[in-house]
ROSE-4610 file (N, C-alpha, C; in Angstrom, 1 decimal, always signed):
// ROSE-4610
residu = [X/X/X/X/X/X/X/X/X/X/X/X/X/X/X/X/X/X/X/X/X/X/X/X/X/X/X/X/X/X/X/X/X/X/X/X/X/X/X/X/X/X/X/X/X/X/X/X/X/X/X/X/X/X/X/X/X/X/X/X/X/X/X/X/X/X/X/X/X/X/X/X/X/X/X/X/X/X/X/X/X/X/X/X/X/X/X/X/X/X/X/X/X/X/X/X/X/X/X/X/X/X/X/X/X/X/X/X/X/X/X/X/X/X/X/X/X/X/X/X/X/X/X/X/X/X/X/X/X/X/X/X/X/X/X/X/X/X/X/X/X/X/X/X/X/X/X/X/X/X/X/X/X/X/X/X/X/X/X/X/X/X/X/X/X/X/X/X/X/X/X/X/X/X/X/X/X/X/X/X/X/X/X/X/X/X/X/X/X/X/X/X/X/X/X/X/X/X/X/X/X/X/X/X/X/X/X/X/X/X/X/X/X/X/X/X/X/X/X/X/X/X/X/X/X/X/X/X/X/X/X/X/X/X/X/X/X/X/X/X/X/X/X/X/X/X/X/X/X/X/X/X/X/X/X/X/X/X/X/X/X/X/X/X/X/X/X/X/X/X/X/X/X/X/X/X/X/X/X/X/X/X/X/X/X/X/X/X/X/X/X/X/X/X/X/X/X/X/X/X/X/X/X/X/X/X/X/X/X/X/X/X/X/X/X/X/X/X/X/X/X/X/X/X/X/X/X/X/X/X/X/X/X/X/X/X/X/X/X/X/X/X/X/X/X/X/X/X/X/X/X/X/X/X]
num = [1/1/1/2/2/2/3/3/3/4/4/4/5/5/5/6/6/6/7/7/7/8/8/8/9/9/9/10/10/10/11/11/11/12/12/12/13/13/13/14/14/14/15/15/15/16/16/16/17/17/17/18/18/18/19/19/19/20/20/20/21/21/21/22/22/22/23/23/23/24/24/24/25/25/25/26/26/26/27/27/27/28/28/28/29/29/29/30/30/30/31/31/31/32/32/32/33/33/33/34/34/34/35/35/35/36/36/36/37/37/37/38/38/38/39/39/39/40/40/40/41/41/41/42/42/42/43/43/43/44/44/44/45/45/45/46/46/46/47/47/47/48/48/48/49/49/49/50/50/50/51/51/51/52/52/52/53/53/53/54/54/54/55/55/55/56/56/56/57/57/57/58/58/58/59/59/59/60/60/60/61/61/61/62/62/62/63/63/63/64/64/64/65/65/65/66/66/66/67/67/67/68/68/68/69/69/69/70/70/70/71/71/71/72/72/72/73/73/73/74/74/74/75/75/75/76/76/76/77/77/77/78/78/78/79/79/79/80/80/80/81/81/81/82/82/82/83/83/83/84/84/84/85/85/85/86/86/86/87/87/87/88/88/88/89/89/89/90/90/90/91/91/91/92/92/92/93/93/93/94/94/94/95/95/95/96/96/96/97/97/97/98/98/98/99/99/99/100/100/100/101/101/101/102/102/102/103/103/103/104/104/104/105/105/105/106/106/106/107/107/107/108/108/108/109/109/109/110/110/110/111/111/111/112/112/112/113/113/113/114/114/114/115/115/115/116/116/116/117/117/117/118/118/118]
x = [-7.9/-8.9/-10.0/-9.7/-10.6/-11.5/-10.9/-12.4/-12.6/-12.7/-13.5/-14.6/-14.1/-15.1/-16.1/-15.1/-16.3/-17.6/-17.2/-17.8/-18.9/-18.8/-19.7/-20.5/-20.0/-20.9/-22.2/-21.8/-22.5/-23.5/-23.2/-23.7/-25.2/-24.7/-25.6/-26.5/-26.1/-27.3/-27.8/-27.9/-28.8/-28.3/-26.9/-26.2/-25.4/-25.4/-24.8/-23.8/-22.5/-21.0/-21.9/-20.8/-21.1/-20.1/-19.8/-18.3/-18.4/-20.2/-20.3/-19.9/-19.1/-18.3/-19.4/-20.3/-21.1/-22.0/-21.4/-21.8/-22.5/-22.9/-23.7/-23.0/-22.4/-21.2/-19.8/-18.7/-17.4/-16.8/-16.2/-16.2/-14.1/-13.9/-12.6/-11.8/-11.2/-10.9/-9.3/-9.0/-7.7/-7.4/-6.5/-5.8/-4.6/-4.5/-3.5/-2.7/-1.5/-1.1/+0.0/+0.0/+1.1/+1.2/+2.3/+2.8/+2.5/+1.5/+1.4/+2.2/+2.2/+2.8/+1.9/+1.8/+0.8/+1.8/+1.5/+2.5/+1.6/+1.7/+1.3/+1.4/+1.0/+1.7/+0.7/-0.9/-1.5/-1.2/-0.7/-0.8/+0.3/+1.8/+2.2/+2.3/+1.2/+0.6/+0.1/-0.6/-0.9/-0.6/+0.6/+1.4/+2.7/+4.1/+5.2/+5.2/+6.2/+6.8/+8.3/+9.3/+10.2/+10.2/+11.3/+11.6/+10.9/+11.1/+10.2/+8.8/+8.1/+7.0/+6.2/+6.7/+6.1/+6.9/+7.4/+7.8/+6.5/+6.8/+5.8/+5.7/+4.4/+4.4/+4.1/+4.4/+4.3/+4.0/+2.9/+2.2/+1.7/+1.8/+0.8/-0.6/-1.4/-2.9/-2.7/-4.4/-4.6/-5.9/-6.1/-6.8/-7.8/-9.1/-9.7/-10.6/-10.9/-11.3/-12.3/-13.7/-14.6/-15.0/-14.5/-15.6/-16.4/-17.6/-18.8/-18.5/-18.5/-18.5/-19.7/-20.5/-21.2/-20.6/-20.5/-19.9/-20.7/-21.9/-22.7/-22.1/-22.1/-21.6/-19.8/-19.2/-17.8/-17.9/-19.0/-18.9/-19.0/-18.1/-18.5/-19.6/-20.5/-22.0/-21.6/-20.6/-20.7/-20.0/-18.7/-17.6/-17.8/-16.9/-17.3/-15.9/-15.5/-14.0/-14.1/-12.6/-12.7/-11.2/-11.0/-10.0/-9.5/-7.9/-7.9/-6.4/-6.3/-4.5/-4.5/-3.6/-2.6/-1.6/-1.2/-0.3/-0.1/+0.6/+0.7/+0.2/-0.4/-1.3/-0.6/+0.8/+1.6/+1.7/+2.2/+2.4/+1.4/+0.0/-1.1/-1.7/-2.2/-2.9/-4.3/-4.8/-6.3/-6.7/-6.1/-6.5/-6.6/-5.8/-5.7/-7.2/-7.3/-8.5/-9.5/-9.8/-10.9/-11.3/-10.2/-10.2/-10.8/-9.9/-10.8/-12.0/-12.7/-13.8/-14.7/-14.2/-15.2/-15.1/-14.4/-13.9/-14.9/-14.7/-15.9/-17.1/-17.5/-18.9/-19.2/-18.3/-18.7/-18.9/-18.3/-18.8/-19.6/-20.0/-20.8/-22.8/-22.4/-23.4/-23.9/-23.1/-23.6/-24.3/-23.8/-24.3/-25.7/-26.3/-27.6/-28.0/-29.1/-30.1/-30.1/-30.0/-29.8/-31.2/-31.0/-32.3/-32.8/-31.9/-32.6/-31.4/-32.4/-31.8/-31.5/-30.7/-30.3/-31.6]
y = [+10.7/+11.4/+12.1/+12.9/+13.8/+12.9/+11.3/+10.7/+9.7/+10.2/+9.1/+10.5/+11.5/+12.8/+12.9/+12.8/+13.4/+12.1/+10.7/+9.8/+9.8/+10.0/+10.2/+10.9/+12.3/+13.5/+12.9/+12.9/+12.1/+11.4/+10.2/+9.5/+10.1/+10.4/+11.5/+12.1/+12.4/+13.1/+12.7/+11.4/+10.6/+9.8/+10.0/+9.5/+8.2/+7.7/+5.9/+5.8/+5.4/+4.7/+3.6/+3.8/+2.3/+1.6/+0.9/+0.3/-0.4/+0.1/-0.6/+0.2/-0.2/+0.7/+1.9/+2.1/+3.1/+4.1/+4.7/+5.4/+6.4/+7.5/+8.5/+9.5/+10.3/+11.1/+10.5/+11.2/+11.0/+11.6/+11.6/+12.9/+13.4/+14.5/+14.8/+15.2/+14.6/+16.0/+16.8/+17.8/+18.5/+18.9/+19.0/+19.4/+19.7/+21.0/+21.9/+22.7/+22.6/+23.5/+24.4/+25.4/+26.6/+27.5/+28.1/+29.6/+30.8/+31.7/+32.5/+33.8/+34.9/+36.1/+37.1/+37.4/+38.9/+39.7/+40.4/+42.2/+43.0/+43.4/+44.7/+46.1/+46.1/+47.5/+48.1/+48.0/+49.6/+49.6/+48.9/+49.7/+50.6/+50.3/+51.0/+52.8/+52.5/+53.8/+54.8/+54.3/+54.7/+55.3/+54.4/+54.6/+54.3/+54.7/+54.3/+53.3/+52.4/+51.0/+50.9/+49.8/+50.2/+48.5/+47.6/+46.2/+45.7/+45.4/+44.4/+44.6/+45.2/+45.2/+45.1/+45.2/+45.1/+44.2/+43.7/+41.9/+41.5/+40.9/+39.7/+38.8/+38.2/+37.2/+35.5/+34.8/+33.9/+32.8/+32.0/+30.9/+30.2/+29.0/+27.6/+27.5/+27.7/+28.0/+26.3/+25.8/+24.6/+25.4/+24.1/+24.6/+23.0/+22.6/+21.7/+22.2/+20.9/+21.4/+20.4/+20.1/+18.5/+19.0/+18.3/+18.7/+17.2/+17.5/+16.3/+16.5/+14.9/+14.8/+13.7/+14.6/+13.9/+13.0/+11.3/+10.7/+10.1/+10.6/+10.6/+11.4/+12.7/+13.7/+13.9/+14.4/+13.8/+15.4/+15.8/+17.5/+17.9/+18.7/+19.6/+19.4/+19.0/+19.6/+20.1/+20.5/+21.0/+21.0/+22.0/+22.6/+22.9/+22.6/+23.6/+23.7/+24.3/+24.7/+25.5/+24.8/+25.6/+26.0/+27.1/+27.0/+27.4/+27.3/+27.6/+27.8/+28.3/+28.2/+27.1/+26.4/+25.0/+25.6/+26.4/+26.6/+25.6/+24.7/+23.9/+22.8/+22.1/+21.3/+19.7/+20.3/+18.6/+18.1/+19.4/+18.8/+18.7/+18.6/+18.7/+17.7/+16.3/+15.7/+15.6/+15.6/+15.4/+17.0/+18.0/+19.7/+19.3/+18.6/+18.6/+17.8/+16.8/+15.4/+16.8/+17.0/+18.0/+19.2/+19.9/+20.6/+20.4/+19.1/+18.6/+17.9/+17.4/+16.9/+18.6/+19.5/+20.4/+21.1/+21.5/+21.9/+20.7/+19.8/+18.9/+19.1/+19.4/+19.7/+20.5/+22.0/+23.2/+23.1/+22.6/+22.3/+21.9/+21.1/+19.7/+20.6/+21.3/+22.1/+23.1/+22.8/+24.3/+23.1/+21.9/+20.9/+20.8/+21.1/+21.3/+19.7/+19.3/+18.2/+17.4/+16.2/+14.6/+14.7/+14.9/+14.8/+16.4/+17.3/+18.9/+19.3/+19.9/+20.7/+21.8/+22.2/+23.8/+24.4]
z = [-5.1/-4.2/-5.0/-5.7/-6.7/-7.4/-8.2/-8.8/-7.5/-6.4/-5.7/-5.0/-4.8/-4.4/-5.6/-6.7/-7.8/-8.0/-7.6/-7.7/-6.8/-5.7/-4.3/-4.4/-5.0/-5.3/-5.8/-7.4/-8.7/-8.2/-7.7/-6.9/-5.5/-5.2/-4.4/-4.8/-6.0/-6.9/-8.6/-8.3/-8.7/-9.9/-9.7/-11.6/-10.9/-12.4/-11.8/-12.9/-12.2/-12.6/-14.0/-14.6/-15.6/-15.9/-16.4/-16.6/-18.6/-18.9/-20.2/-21.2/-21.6/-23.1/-24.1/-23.7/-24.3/-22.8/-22.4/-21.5/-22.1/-21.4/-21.8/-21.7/-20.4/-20.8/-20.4/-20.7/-20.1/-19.5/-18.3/-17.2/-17.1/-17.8/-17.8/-16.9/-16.0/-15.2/-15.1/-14.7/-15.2/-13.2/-13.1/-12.1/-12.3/-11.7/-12.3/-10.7/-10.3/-9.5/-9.9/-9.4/-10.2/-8.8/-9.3/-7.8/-8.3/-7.6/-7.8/-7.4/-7.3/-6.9/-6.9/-5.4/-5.1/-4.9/-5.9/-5.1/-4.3/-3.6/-2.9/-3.6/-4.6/-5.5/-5.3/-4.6/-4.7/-3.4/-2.1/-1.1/-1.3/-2.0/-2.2/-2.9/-3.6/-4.4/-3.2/-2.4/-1.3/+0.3/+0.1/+1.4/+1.5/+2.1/+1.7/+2.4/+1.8/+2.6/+2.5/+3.1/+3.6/+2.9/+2.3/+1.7/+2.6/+4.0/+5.0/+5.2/+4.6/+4.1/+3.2/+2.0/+0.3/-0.6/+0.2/-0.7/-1.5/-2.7/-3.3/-2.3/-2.6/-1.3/-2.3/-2.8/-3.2/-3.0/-3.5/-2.8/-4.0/-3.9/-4.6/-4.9/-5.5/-5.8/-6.9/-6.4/-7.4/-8.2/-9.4/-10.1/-10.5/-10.5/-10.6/-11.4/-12.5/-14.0/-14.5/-14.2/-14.4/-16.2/-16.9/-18.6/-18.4/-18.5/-19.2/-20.1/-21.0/-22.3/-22.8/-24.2/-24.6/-25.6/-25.0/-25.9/-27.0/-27.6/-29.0/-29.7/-29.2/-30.4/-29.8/-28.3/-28.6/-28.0/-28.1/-27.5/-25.8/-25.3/-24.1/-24.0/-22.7/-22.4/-21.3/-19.9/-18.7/-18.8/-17.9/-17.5/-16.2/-15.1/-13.8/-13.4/-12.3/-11.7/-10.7/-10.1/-8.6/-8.5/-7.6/-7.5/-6.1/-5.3/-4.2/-3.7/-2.9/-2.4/-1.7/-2.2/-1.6/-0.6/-0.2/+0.9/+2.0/+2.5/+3.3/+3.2/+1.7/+1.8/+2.1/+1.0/+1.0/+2.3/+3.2/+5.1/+5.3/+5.0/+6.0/+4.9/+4.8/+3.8/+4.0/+5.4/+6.0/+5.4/+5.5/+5.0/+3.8/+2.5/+1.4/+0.8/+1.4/+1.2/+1.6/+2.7/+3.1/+1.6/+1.6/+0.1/-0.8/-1.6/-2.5/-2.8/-1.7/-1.3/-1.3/-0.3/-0.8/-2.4/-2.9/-4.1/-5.3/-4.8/-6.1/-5.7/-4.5/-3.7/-4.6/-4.1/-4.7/-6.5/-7.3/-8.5/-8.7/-8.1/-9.0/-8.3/-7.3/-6.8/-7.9/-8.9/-10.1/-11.4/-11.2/-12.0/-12.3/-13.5/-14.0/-13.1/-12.9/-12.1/-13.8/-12.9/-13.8/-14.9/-16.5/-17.0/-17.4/-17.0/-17.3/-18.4/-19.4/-20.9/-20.5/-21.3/-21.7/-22.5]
């Protein structure tokens, strides 16, 4: 799902797939999910709580990671990333597809324009 969003995107804005063994960049991508843990510790600082209220609350967060690679020199030219809570995403797969379709949006929106230097 992620290289067919990131592919559409791209696409969209003005860059072309190649399949010929010397491309111009090479596109990495990382996807990462892990469980996080929110404490509640400053409300606590601030107010008393009682166990049924100031539990950690623990939840699934992903992490999406696009590196452009210049394959002349072999170096990083662009990095972007998003990230987001996965909570319910495995039961819900149309929420998930939706996610990461906006999640590559939202990157590739920071993507310098096809042809523009640093």
């Amino acid at each position: 799902r992620v290289e067919k969003a990131v592919g559409q995107e791209l696409t969209s804005r003005g860059f072309e797939k190649t399949e010929s063994r010397a491309p111009d960049v090479l596109i990495h991508l990382h996807a990462r999910i892990d469980q996080r843990i929110a404490s509640d510790a400053i409300d606590r600082e601030y107010r008393p709580c009682d166990v049924s209220d100031c539990r950690p609350f623990v939840y699934d967060t992903g992490t999406l990671l696009l590196d452009f690679i210049d394959t002349r020199t072999n170096r990083l030219v662009w990095r972007g990333w998003a990230e987001n809570s996965l909570d319910g995403a495995i039961e819900n797969q149309d929420w998930m597809e939706a996610t990461i379709d906006d999640a590559v949006a939202k990157i590739l929106a920071r993507l310098p324009p096809r042809g523009a230097r640093k």
